[in-house]
C-alpha positions as CSV (number, residue, x, y, z in Angstrom):
1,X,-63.2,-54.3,-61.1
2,X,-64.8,-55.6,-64.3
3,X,-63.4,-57.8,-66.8
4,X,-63.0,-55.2,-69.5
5,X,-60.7,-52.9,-67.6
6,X,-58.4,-55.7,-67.0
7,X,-55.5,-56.8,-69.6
8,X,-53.2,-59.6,-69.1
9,X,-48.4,-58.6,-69.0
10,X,-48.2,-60.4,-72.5
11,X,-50.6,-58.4,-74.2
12,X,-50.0,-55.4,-72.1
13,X,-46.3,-55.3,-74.1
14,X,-47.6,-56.2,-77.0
15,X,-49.9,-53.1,-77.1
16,X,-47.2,-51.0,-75.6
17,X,-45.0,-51.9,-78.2
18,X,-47.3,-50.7,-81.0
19,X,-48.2,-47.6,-78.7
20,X,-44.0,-46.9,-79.0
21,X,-44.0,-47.7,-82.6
22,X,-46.8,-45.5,-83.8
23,X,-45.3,-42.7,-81.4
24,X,-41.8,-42.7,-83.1
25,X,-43.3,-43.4,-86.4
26,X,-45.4,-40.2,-85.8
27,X,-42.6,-37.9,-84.5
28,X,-39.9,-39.5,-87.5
29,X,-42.5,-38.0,-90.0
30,X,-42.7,-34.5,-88.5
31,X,-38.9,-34.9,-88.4
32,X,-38.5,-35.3,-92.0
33,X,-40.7,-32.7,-92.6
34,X,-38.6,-30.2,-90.1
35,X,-36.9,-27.5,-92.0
36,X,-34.8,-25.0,-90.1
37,X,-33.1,-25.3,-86.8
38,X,-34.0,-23.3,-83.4
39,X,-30.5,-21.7,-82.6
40,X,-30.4,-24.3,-79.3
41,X,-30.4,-26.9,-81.7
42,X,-27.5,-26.2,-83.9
43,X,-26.0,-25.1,-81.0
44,X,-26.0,-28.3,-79.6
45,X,-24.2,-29.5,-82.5
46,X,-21.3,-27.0,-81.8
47,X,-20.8,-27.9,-77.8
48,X,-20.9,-31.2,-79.1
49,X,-18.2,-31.5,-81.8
50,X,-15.6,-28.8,-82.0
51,X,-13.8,-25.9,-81.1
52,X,-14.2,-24.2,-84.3
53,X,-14.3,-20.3,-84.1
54,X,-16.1,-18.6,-86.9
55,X,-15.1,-15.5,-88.2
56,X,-18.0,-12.9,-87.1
57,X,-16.2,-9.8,-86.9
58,X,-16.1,-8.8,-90.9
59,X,-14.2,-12.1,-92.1
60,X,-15.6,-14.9,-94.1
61,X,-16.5,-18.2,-93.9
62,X,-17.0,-21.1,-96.5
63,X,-19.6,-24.0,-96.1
64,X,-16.5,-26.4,-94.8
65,X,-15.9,-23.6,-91.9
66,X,-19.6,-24.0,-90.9
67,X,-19.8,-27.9,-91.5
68,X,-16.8,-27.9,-89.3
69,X,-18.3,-25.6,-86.7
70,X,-21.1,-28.0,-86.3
71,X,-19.8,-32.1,-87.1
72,X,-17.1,-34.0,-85.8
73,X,-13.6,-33.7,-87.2
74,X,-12.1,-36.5,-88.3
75,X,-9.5,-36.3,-85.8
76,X,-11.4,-35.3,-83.1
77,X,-13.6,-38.4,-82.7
78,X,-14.6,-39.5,-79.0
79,X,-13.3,-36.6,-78.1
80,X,-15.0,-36.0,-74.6
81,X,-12.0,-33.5,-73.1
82,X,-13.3,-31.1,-75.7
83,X,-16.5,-31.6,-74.8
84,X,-16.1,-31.0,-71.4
85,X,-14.3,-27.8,-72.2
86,X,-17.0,-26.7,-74.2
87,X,-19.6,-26.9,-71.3
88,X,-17.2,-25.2,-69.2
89,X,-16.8,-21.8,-71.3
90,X,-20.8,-22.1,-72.6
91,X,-21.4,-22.2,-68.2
92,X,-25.3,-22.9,-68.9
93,X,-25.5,-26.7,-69.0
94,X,-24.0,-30.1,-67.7
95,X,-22.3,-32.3,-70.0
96,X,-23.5,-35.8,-69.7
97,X,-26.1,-34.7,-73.1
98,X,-23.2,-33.2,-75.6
99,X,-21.3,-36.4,-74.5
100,X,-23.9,-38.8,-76.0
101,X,-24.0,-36.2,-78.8
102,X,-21.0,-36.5,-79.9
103,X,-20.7,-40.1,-79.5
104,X,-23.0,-40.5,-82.0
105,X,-21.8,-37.6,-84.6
106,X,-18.3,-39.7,-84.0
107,X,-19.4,-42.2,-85.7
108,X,-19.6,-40.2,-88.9
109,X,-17.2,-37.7,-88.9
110,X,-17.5,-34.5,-91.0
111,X,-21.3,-35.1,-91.5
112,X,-23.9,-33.0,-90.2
113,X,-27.2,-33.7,-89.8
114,X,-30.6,-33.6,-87.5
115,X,-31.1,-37.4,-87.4
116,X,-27.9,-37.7,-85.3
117,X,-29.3,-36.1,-82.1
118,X,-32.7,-37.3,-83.3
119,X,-31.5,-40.7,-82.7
120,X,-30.8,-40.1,-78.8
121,X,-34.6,-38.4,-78.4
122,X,-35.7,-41.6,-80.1
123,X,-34.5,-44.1,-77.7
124,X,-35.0,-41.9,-74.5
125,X,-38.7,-41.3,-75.7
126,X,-39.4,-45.2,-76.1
127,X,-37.8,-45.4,-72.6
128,X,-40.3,-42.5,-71.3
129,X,-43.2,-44.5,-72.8
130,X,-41.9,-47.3,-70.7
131,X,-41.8,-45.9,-67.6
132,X,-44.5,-43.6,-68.2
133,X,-46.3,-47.1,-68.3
134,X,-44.6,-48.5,-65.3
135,X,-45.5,-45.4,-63.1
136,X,-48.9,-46.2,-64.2
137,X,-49.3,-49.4,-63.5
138,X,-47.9,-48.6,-59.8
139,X,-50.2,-46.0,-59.0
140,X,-53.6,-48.1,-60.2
141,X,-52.3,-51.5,-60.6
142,X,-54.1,-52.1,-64.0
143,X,-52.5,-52.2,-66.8
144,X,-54.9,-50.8,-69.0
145,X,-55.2,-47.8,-67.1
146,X,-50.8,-47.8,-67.5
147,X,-52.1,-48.1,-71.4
148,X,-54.2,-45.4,-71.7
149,X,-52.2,-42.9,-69.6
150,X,-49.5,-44.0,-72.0
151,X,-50.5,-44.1,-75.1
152,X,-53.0,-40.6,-74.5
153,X,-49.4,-39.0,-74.0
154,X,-47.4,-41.0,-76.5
155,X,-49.7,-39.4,-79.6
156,X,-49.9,-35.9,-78.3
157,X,-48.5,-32.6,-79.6
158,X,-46.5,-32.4,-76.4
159,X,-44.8,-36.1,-77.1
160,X,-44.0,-35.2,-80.6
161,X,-42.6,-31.8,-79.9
162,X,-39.9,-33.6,-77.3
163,X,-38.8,-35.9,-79.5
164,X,-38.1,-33.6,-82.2
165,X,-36.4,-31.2,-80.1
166,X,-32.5,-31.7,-80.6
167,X,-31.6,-30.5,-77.4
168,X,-31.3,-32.4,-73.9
169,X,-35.2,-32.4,-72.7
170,X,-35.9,-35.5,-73.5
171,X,-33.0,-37.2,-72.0
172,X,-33.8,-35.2,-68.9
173,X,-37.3,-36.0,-68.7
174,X,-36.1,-40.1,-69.1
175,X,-33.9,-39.6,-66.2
176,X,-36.9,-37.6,-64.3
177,X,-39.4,-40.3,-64.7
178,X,-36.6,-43.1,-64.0
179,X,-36.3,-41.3,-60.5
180,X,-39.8,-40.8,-59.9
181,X,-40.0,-44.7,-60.4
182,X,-37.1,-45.8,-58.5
183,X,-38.7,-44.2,-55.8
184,X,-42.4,-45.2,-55.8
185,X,-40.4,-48.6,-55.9
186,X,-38.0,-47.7,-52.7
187,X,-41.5,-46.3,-51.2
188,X,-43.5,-49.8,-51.6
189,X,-40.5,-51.6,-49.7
190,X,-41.1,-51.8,-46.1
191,X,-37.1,-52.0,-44.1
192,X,-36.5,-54.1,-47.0
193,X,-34.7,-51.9,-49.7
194,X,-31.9,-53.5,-51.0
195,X,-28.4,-52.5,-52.4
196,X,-29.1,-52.3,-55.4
197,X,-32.2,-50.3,-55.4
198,X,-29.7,-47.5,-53.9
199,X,-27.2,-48.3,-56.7
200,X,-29.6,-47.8,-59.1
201,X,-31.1,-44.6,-57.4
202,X,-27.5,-43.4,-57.0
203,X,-27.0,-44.1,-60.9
204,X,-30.0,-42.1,-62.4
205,X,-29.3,-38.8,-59.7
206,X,-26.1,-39.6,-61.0
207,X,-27.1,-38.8,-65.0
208,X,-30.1,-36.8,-64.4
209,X,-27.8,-34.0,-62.7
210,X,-25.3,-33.6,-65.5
211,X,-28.0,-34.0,-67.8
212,X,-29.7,-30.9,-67.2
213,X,-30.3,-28.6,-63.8
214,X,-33.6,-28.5,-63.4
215,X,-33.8,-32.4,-62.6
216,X,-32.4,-31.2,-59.2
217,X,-35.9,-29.5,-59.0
218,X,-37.8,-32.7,-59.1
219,X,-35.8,-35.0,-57.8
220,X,-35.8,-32.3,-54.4
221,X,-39.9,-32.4,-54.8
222,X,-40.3,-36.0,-55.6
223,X,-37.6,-37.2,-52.0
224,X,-39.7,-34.4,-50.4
225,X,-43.4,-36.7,-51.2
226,X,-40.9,-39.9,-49.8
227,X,-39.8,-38.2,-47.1
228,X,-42.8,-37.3,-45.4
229,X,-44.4,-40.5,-46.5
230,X,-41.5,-42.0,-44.9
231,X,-41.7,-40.1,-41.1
232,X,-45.5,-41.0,-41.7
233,X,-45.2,-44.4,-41.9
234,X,-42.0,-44.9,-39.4
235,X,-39.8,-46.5,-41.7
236,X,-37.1,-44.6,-41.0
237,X,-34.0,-47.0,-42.1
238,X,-35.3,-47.0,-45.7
239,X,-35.7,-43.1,-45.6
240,X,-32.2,-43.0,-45.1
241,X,-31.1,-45.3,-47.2
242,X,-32.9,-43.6,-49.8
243,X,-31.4,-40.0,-48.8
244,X,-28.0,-41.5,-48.5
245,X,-28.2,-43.1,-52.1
246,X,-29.2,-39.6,-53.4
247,X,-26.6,-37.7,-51.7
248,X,-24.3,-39.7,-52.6
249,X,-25.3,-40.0,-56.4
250,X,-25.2,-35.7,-56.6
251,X,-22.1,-36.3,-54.8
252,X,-20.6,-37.8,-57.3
253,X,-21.9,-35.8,-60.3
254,X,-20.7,-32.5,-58.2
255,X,-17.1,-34.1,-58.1
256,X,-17.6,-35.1,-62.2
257,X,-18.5,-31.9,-63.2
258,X,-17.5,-29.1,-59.8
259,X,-19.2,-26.0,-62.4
260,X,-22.6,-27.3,-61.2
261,X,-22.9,-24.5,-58.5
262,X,-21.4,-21.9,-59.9
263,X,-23.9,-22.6,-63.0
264,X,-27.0,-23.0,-60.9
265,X,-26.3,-20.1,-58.9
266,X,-24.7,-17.7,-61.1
267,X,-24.6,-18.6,-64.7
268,X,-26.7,-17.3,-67.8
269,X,-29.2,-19.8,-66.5
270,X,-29.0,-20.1,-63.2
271,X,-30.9,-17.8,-60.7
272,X,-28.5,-15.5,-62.1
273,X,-31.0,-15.0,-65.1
274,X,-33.8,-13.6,-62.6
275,X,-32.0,-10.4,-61.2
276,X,-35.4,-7.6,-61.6
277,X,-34.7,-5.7,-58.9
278,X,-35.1,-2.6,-61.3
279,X,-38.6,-3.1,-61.9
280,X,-41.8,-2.4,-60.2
281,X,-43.9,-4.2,-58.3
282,X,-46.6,-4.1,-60.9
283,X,-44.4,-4.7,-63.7
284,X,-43.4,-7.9,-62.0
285,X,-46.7,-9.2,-60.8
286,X,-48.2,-8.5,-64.5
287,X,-45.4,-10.1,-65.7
288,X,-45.4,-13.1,-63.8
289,X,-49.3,-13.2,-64.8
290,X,-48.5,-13.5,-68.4
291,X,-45.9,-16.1,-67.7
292,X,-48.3,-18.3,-66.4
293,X,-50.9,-17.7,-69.0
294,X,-48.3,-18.2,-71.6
295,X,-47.7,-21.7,-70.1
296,X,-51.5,-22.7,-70.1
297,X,-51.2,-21.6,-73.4
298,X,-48.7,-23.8,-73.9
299,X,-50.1,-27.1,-72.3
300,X,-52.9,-26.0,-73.9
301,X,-51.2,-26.3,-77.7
302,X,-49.3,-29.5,-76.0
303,X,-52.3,-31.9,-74.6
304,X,-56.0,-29.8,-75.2
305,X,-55.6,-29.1,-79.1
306,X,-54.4,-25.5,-78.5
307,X,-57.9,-24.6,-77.1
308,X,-57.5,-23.1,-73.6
309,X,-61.4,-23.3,-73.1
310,X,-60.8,-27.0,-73.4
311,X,-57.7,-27.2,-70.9
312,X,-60.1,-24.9,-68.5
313,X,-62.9,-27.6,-68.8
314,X,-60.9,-30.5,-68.3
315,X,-59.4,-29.1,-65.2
316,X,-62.8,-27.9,-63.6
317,X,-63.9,-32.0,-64.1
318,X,-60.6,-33.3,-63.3
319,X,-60.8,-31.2,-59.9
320,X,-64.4,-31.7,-59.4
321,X,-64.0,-35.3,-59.8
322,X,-61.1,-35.1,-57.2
323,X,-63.5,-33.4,-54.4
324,X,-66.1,-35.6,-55.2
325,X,-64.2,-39.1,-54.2
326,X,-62.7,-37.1,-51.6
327,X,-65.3,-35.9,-49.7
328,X,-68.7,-37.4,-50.6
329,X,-67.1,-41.0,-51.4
330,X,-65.0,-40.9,-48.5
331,X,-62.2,-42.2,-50.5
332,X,-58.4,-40.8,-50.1
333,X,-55.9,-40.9,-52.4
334,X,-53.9,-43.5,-53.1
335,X,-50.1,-42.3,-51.6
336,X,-48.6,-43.3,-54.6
337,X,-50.4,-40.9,-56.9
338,X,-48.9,-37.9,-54.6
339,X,-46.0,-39.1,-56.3
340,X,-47.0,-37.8,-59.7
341,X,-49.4,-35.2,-58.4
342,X,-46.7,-32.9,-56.2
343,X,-43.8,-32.7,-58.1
344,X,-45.1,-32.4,-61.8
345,X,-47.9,-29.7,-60.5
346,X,-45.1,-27.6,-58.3
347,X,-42.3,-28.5,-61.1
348,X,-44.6,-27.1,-63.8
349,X,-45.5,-23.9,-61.8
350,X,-42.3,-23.1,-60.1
351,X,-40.5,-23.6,-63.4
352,X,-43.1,-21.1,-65.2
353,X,-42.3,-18.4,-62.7
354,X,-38.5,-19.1,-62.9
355,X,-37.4,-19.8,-66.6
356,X,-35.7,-17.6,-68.3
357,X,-38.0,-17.5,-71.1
358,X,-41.5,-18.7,-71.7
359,X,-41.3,-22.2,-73.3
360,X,-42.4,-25.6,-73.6
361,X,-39.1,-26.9,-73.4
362,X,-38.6,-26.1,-69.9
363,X,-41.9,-27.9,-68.4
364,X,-41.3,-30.8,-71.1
365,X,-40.6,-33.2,-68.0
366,X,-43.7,-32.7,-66.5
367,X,-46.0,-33.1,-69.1
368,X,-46.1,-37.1,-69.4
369,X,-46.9,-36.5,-65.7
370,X,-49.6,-34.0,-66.4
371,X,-50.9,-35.7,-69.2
372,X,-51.1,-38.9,-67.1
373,X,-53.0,-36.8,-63.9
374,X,-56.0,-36.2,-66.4
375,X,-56.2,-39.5,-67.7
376,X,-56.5,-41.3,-64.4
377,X,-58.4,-38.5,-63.2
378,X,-61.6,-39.1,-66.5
379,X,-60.7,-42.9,-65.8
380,X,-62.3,-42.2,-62.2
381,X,-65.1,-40.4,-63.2
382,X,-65.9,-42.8,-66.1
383,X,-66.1,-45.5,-63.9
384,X,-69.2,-44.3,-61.9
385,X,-70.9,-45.0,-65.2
386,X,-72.4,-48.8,-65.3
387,X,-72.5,-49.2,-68.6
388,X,-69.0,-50.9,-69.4
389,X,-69.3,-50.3,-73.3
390,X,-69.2,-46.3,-72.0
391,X,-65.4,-47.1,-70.5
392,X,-64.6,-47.6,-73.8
393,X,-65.4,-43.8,-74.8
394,X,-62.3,-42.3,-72.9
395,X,-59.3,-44.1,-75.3
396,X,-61.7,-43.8,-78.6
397,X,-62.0,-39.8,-77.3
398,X,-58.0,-39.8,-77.0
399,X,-57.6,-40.9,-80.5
400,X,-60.2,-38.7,-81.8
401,X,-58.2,-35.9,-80.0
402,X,-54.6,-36.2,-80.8
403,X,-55.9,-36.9,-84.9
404,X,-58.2,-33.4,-84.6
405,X,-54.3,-32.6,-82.9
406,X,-52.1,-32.6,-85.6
407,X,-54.8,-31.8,-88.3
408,X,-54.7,-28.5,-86.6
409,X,-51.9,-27.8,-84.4
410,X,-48.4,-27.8,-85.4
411,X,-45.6,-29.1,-83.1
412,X,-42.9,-26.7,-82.4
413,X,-39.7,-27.0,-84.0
414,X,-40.9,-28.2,-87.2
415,X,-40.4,-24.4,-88.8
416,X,-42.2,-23.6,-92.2
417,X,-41.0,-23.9,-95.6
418,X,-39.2,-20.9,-96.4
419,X,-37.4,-19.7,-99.7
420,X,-34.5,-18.9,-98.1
421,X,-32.5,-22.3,-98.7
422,X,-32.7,-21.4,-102.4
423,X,-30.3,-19.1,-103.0
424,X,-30.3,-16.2,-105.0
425,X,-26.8,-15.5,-105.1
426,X,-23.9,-17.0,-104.7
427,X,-22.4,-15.1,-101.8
428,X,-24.0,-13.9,-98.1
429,X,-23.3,-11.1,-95.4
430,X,-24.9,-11.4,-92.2
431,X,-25.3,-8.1,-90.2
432,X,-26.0,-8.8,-86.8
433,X,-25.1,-7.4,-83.2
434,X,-24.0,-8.5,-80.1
435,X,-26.5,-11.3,-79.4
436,X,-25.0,-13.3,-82.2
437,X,-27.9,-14.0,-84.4
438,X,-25.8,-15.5,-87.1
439,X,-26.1,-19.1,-85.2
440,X,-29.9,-19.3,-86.0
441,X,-29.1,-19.1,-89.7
442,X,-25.6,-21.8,-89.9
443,X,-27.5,-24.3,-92.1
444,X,-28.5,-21.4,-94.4
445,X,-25.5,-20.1,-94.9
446,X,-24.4,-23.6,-95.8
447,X,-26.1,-23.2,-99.4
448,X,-23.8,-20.4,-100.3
449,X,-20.2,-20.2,-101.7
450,X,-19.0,-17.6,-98.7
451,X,-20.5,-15.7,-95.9
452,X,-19.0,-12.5,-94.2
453,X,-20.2,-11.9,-91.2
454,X,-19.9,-8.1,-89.7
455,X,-21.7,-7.1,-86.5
456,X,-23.2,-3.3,-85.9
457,X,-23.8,-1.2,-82.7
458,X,-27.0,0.2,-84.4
459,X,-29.8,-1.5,-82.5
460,X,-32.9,-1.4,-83.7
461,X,-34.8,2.1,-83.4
462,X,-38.3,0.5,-83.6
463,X,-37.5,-2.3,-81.1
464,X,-37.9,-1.1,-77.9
465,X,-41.4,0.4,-79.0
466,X,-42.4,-2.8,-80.2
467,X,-41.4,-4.9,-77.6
468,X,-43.3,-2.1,-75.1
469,X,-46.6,-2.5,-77.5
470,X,-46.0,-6.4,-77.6
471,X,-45.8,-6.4,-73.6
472,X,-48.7,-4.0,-73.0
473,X,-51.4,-5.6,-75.5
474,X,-50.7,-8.7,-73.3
475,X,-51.6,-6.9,-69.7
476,X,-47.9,-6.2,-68.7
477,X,-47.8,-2.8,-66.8
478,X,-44.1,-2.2,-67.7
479,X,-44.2,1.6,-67.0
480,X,-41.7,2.0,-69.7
481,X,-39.2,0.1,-68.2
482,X,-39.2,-2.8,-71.5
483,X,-35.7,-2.7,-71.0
484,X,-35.4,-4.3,-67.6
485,X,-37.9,-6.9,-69.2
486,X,-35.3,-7.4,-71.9
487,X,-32.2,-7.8,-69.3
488,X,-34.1,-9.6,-66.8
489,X,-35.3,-12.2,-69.7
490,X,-34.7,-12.1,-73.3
491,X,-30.8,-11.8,-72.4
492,X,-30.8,-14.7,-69.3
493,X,-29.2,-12.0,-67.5
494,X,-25.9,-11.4,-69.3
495,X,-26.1,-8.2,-70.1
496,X,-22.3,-7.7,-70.2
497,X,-22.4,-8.6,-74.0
498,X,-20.0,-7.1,-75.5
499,X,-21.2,-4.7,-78.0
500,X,-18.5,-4.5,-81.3
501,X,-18.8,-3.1,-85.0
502,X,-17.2,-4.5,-87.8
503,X,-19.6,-2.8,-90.6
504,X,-16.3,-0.9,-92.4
505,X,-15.7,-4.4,-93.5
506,X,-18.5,-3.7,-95.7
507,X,-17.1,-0.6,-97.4
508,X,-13.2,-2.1,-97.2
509,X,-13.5,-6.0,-97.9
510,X,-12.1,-6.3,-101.9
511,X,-13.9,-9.6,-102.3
512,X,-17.3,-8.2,-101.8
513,X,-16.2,-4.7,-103.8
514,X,-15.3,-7.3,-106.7
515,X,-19.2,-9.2,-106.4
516,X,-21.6,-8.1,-108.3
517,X,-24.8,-9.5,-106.2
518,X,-24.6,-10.5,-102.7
519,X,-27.5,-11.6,-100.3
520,X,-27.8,-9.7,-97.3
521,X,-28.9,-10.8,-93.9
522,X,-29.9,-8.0,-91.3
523,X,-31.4,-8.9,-87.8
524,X,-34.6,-7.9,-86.2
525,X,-32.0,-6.5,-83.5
526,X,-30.0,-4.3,-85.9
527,X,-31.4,-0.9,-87.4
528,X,-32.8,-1.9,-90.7
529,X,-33.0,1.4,-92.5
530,X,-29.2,2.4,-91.1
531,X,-27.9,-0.7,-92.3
532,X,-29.4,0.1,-95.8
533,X,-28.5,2.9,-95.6
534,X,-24.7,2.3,-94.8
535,X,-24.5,-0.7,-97.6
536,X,-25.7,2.1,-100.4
537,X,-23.6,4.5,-99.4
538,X,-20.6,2.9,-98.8
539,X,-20.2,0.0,-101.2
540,X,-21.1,-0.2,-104.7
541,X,-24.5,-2.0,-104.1
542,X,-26.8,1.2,-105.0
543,X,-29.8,-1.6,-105.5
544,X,-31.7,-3.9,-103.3
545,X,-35.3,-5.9,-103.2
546,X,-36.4,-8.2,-100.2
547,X,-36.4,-11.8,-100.3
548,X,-38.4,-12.8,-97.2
549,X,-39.9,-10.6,-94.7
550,X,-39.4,-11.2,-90.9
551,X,-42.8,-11.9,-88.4
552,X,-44.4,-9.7,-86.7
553,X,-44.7,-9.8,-83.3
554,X,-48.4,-9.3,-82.6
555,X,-48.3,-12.5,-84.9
556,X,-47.7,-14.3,-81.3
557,X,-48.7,-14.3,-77.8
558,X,-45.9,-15.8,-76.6
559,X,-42.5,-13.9,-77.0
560,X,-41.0,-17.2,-77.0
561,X,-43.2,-18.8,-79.9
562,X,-41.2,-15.6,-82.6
563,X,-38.2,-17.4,-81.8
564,X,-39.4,-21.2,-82.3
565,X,-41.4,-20.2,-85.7
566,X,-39.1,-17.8,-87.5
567,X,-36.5,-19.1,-89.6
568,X,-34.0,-16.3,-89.7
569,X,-34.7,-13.5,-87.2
570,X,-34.2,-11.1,-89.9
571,X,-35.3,-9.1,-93.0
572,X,-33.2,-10.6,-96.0
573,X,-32.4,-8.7,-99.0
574,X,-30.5,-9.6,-102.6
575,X,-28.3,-6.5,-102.6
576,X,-27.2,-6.0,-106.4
577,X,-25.1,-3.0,-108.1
């Protein structure tokens, strides 16, 4: 090994530290910047902080209803009974997330705001680039390589996009690698794993569990690479001290929060979400095509500069350079790598065939993983070059990369500026339906004096055409049966929604007959023209002219990226007599 690829502990942290700083420095800008709020994320605020109902059935509600719906009352702080309950009636998630959530949001009660929840992403994402590190340095035993891997994920799209996120994937992907490490350190221990390497083991299944489901999925992979390695090797006492220590940590979280199973099995996002027993075979094989292209699409916006040609390249040398060490240098992989390799290839993959949409949250653990894979894997092939000032081309490539990055790709979650937070009237009705669009648009209705909200049973006419058009154009054979898709997916599988209409409000309400302007809101879901046509008919508003226009959907290829980019989910109109 030559001089320049080695780097001493000292300046090892030193240079981490300024890789964590220039990370969060990066992700605090696009923070500021971040305008809007994917429904998740104000969501989060709700589970969180209160038990405030809004009225959403033709009643209205003041900016101190909403502020209340999302921040901590005053007498509510450290509340964690209500928080528990919260988890229990939502029946999608664990609570350990919306319990540090509200922790913080305790601390200033009655305020709402993104940098609350941001804080928690910021201190599990310098504890990711730490591990990330860690892991490295395990695997190679160099701690430039560690620095590299590192940093080449710590200023990517993918990074950023975590740590801006206000929802629990960061925190989950902490806890994932925290496990992962754990156990590379429980597999380098020959019969001598200690106590406390089980404590800490039981600890982090412990957290990662009510953190969020799917680190049952990795965890289950990551034992499975210790296990065999394990039988392999004979050392079976630390095998079972190792299954013991995990048992007993999911034990425990089961016995914390008992809704686990019935949430993982049958909930809105559990395996419940994947019932598509109405649809064809084809539909379901083309389907499950353009899931998986949507999530190289996605890893390719996340670590290749949003240019699948590049992710395709990388992969054919990253895989090429795997066979050629394997079987023309003789050389086997190092054990410890199979702990990255299996479970953040089969976590990625399994989760893009079973999440109940197609997004880069779900596969957000794996991608420090991935991201590390293809930096070791260049590292390997640049070393067969002798010329040691070439090594150097790999990091000065990575930084060339992530600054061509975010001069042209966008991280998700950001949302453009939009017009829509300057009012042009005092008062706001929402029309939604069932699906309760209204949460997406909370922090807009914050800027006006009231809000009604009223819900229709006129669905969209044009939808289902569109959504068939969308699907088709992108090689999904649905044989006209969208509307499985839509039950299957867009709706996690509830399809029991109950469907209500509270538009006589509308015609009936004396506040709004006494306005004289009023901006409406009408969802992509509801029937546009009806909706007009009702408000003309039956109130005194005989005028209208549109404020902002929703997207299109051809304007995407993934279904998922209309919901992370739109601000409103609606057409919005000022509504005048």
């Amino acid at each position: 090994m030559d001089k320049l690829m080695k780097i001493d502990n000292k300046k090892a942290g030193i240079i981490l530290s300024v890789i964590i700083i220039l990370s969060l420095a990066i992700s605090t800008f696009y923070m500021a910047t971040k305008q809007g709020f994917h429904e998740d994320e104000l969501l989060t605020y709700n589970l969180a902080n209160s038990s405030k109902q809004l009225n959403v059935d033709g009643g209205w509600n003041s900016p101190e209803d909403f502020n209340e719906y999302l921040a901590v009352n005053e007498d509510h702080r450290f509340d964690y009974a209500q928080v528990y309950e919260n988890q229990i009636i939502d029946a999608s998630h664990p609570p350990l997330y919306y319990a540090l959530v509200h922790t913080v949001c305790s601390l200033f009660p009655g305020v709402f705001s993104k940098w609350l929840a941001y804080s928690i992403n910021i201190l599990a994402m310098a504890g990711i680039l730490v591990l990330l590190f860690k892991i490295g340095k395990k695997v190679t035993g160099n701690n430039l390589y560690a620095l590299i891997a590192s940093g080449a994920y710590a200023i990517s799209i993918a990074c950023i996009t975590t740590t801006i996120y206000l929802r629990m994937y960061a925190t989950l992907t902490f806890f994932v690698l925290a496990f992962l490490y754990m156990s590379i350190v429980m597999y380098e221990k020959k019969n001598t794993v200690k106590l406390s390497d089980c404590l800490m083991l039981t600890l982090i299944v412990i957290l990662g569990i009510l953190t969020q489901y799917y680190f049952i999925l990795f965890a289950g992979l990551t034992g499975l690479v210790f296990l065999v390695f394990k039988i392999k090797e004979k050392n079976i006492k630390d095998l079972v001290k190792y299954i013991i220590a995990a048992v007993i940590g999911a034990v425990i979280a089961l016995c914390i929060y008992p809704y686990i199973i019935s949430n993982v099995l049958g909930g809105n996002r559990g395996f419940g979400s994947l019932d598509i027993s109405g649809l064809e075979l084809v539909t379901v094989f083309t389907y499950v095509v353009y899931k998986l292209c949507t999530y190289i699409q996605i890893i390719s916006k996340d670590l290749f500069l949003n240019q699948i040609w590049l992710f395709a390249i990388c992969s054919v040398f990253a895989v090429g350079g795997g066979i050629y060490f394997r079987f023309v240098k003789k050389r086997k992989l190092n054990r410890k790598a199979m702990f990255i390799i299996i479970p953040a290839l089969v976590y990625f993959i399994g989760i893009s065939l079973v999440s109940p949409f197609n997004s880069d949250r779900y596969v957000m653990a794996s991608l420090p993983l991935i991201s590390m894979l293809f930096t070791f894997a260049f590292i390997k092939i640049f070393a067969l070059i002798k010329n040691k000032k070439v090594h150097l081309v790999l990091p000065a490539s990575i930084m060339l990369a992530s600054a061509i990055a975010f001069c042209t790709v966008t991280p998700y979650y950001t949302y453009g500026k939009t017009n829509l937070y300057n009012t042009k009237t005092d008062n706001c009705v929402f029309i939604g339906t069932a699906m309760l669009e209204w949460n997406k648009c909370i922090d807009k209705f914050m800027n006006y004096d009231s809000t009604m909200i009223v819900q229709t049973s006129q669905m969209s006419k044009t939808l289902g055409d569109e959504l068939e058009s969308f699907a088709s154009n992108r090689g999904i054979v649905t044989k006209g049966k969208i509307s499985e898709l839509a039950k299957a997916y867009m709706f996690n599988g509830d399809t029991g929604k109950e469907t209500k209409d509270s538009m006589s409000a509308l015609a009936t309400d004396e506040k709004l007959s006494n306005l004289s302007e009023v901006t409406v809101y009408i969802s992509r879901l509801a029937d546009n023209d009806s909706t007009i046509k009702y408000i003309t008919e039956n109130t005194e508003f005989k005028n209208h002219e549109l404020i902002q226009v929703d997207y299109s959907f051809d304007d995407f290829y993934n279904w998922y990226d209309y919901f992370v980019e739109t601000e409103s989910y609606c057409n919005v109109y000022r509504f005048y007599k």
